[in-house]
C-alpha positions as CSV (number, residue, x, y, z in Angstrom):
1,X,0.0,0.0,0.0
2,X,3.0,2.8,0.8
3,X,4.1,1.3,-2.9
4,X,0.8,2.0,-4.3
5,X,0.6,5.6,-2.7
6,X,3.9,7.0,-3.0
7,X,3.9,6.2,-6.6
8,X,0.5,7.3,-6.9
9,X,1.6,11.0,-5.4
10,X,4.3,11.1,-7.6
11,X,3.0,10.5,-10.8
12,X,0.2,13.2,-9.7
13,X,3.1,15.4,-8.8
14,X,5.1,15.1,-12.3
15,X,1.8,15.6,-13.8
16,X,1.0,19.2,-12.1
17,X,4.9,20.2,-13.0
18,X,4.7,19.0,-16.4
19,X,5.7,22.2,-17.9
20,X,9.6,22.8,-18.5
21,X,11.3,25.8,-19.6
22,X,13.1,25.7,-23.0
23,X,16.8,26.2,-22.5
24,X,19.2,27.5,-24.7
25,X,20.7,24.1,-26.5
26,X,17.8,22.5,-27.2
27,X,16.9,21.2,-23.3
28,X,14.1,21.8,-21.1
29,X,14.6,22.6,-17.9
30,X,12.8,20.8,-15.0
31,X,10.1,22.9,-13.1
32,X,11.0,20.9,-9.8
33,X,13.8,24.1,-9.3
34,X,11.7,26.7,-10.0
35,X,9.4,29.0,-7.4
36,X,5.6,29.3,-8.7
37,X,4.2,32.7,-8.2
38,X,4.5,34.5,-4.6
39,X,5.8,31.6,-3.3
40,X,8.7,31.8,-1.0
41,X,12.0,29.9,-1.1
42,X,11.5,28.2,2.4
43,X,7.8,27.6,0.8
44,X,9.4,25.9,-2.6
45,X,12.3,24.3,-0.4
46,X,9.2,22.5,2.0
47,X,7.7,21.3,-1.6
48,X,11.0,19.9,-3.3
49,X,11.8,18.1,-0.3
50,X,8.5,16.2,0.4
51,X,8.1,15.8,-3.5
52,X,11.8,14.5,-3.4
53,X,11.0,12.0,-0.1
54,X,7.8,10.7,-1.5
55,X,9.5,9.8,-5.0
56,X,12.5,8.3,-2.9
57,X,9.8,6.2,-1.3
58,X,8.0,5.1,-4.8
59,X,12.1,4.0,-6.4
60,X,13.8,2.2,-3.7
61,X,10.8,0.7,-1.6
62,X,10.5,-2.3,-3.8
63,X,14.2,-3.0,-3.5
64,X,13.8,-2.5,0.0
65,X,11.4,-4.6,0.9
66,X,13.7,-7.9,1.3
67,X,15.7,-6.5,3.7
68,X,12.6,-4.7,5.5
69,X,11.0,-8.4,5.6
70,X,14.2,-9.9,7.5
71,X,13.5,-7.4,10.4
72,X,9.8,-7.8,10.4
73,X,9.4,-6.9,14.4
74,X,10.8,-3.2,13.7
75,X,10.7,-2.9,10.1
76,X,9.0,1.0,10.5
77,X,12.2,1.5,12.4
78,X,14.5,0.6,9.7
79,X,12.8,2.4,7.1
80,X,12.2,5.4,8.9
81,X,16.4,5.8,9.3
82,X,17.0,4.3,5.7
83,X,14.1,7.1,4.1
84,X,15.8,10.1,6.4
85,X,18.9,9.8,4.8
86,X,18.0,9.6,1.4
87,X,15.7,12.9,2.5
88,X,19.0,14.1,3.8
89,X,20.5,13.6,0.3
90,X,17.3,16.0,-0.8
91,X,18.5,18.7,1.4
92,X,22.0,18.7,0.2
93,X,20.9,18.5,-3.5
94,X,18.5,21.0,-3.4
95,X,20.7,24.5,-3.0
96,X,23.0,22.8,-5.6
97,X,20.5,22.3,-8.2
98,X,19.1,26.0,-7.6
99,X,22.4,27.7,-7.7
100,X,22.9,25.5,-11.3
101,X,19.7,26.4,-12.5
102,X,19.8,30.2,-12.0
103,X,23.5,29.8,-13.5
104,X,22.1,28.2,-16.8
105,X,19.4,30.8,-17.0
106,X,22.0,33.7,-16.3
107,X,24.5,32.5,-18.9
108,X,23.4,31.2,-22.3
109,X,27.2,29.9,-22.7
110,X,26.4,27.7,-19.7
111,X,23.1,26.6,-21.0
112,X,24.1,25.2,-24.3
113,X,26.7,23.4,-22.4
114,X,24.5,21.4,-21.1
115,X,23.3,18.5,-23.3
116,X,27.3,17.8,-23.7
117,X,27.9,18.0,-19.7
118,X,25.1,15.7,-19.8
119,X,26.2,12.9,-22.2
120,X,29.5,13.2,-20.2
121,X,27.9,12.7,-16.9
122,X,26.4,9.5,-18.4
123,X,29.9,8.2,-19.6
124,X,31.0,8.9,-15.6
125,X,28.0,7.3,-14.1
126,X,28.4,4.3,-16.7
127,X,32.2,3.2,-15.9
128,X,31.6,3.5,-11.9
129,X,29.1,0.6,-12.7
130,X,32.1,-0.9,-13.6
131,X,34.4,-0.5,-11.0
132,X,35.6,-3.3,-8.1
133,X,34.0,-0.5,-5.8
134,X,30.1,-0.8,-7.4
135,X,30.6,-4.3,-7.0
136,X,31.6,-4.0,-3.0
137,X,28.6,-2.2,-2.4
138,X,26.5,-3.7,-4.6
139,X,27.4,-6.7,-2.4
140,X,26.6,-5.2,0.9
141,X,23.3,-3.8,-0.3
142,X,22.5,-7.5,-0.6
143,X,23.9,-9.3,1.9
144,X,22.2,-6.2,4.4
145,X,21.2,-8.6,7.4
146,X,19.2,-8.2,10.5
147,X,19.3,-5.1,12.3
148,X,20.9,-7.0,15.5
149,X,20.4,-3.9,18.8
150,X,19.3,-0.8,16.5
151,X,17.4,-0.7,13.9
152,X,17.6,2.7,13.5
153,X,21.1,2.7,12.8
154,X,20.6,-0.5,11.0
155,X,18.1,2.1,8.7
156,X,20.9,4.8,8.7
157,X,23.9,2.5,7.6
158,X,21.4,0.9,5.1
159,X,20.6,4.4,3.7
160,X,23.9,5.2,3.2
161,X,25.5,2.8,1.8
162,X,22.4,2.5,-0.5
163,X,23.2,5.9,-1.8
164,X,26.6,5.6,-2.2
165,X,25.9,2.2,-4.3
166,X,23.2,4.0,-6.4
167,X,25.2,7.0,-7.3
168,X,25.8,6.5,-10.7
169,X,22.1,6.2,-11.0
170,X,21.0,8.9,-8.7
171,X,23.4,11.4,-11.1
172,X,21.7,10.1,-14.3
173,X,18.5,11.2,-12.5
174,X,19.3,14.7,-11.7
175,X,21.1,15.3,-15.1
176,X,17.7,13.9,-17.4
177,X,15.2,15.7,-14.8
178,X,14.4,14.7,-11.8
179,X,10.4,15.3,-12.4
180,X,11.0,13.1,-15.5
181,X,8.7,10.0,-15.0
182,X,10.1,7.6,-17.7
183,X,13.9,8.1,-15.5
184,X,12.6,7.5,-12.4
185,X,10.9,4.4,-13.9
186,X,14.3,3.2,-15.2
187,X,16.6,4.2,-12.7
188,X,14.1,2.6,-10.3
189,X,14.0,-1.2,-12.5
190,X,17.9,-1.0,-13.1
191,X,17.9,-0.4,-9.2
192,X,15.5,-3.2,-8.4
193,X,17.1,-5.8,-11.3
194,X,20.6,-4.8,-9.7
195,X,19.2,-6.3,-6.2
196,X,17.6,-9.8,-7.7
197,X,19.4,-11.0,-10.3
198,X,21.2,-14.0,-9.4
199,X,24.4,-12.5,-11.1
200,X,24.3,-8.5,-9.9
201,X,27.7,-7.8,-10.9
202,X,27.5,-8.7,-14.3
203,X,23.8,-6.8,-14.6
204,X,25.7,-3.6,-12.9
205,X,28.2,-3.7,-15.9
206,X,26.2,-4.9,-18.4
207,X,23.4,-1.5,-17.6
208,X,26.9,0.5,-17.2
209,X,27.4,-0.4,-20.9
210,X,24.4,0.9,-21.9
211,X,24.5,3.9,-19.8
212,X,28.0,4.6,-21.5
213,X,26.2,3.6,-25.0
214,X,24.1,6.5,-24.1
215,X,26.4,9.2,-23.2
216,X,28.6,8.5,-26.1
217,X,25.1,8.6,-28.3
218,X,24.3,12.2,-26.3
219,X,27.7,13.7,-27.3
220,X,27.5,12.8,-30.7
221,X,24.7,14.2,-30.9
222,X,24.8,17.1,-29.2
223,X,21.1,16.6,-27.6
């Protein structure tokens, strides 16, 4: 039901932001950094951050929820320090993505960068996939036990070490839009696939590939 309701608020929420700004270079720009009309920053800060939580909630809970159902007894617990540091992450993208996005809109030079910074970014996030270091915390994100005294700091450690292993994929996110519904869908099923497969390491380097295929395909293109 938290599935079925997170996802269900976010696809509502990409819905009623659907319009994007059109940059210089031939990109849109996401409407999740900008302010609506008279409303303050701490106002549009509040919004980003529980748009950003719930949407956390609707990508990573079905990954989650093997790990949630080996700590059964305090499983609210767990999730409630594995969610806060992913909202954490929120809070510390936030200011970075609204001093970027007034930078693009202030300097047209900057702004037609973009589409190549973006195919380069995809390159990046497709060779960590294929590092000894994905693999290690691809491996712990698996292997993530019972919660043993506290499961709140079962939750935290979960959290980040989650992050850290879905980096590459979080990046991609914020780089194609992060009120774009069809990335969230496939960063969410490479996530998910990534956690399941009986072979993870060689599905993290085979979806680097592709992401690297991509990037490549972006700076050839230009778009």
């Amino acid at each position: 039901m938290l599935f079925l309701a997170s996802a269900g608020v976010t696809i509502y929420w990409c819905g009623s932001m659907r319009g994007e700004m059109p940059m210089p270079g031939g990109w849109t720009m996401s409407m999740a950094w900008m302010r609506m009309p008279g409303q303050s920053w701490l106002v549009a800060a509040a919004s980003f951050m529980a748009m950003w939580t719930v949407m956390m909630v609707a990508m990573m809970l079905p990954s989650l929820m093997s790990t949630l159902s080996r700590n059964s007894e305090r499983r609210l617990t767990v999730g409630a320090g594995y969610f806060l540091v992913w909202a954490a992450l929120g809070a510390a993208v936030y200011p970075l993505g609204i001093i970027l996005t007034t930078s693009e809109m202030r300097w047209s030079a900057l702004a037609r960068a973009v589409p190549m910074a973006t195919g380069a970014v995809f390159v990046l996030a497709g060779c960590v996939q294929l590092t000894p270091w994905k693999a290690r915390l691809l491996g712990r994100c698996r292997e993530a036990s019972g919660c043993g005294r506290s499961a709140w700091r079962h939750g935290l450690r979960l959290g980040v070490n989650c992050i850290l292993c879905c980096a590459s994929f979080m990046t991609i996110l914020l780089v194609t839009g992060v009120m774009n519904l069809t990335a969230m869908a496939i960063v969410a099923a490479a996530i998910t696939i990534e956690r399941f497969v009986p072979s993870p390491e060689r599905a993290a380097r085979a979806i680097g590939v592709i992401v690297i295929a991509a990037g490549i395909l972006t700076l050839s293109t230009g778009r």
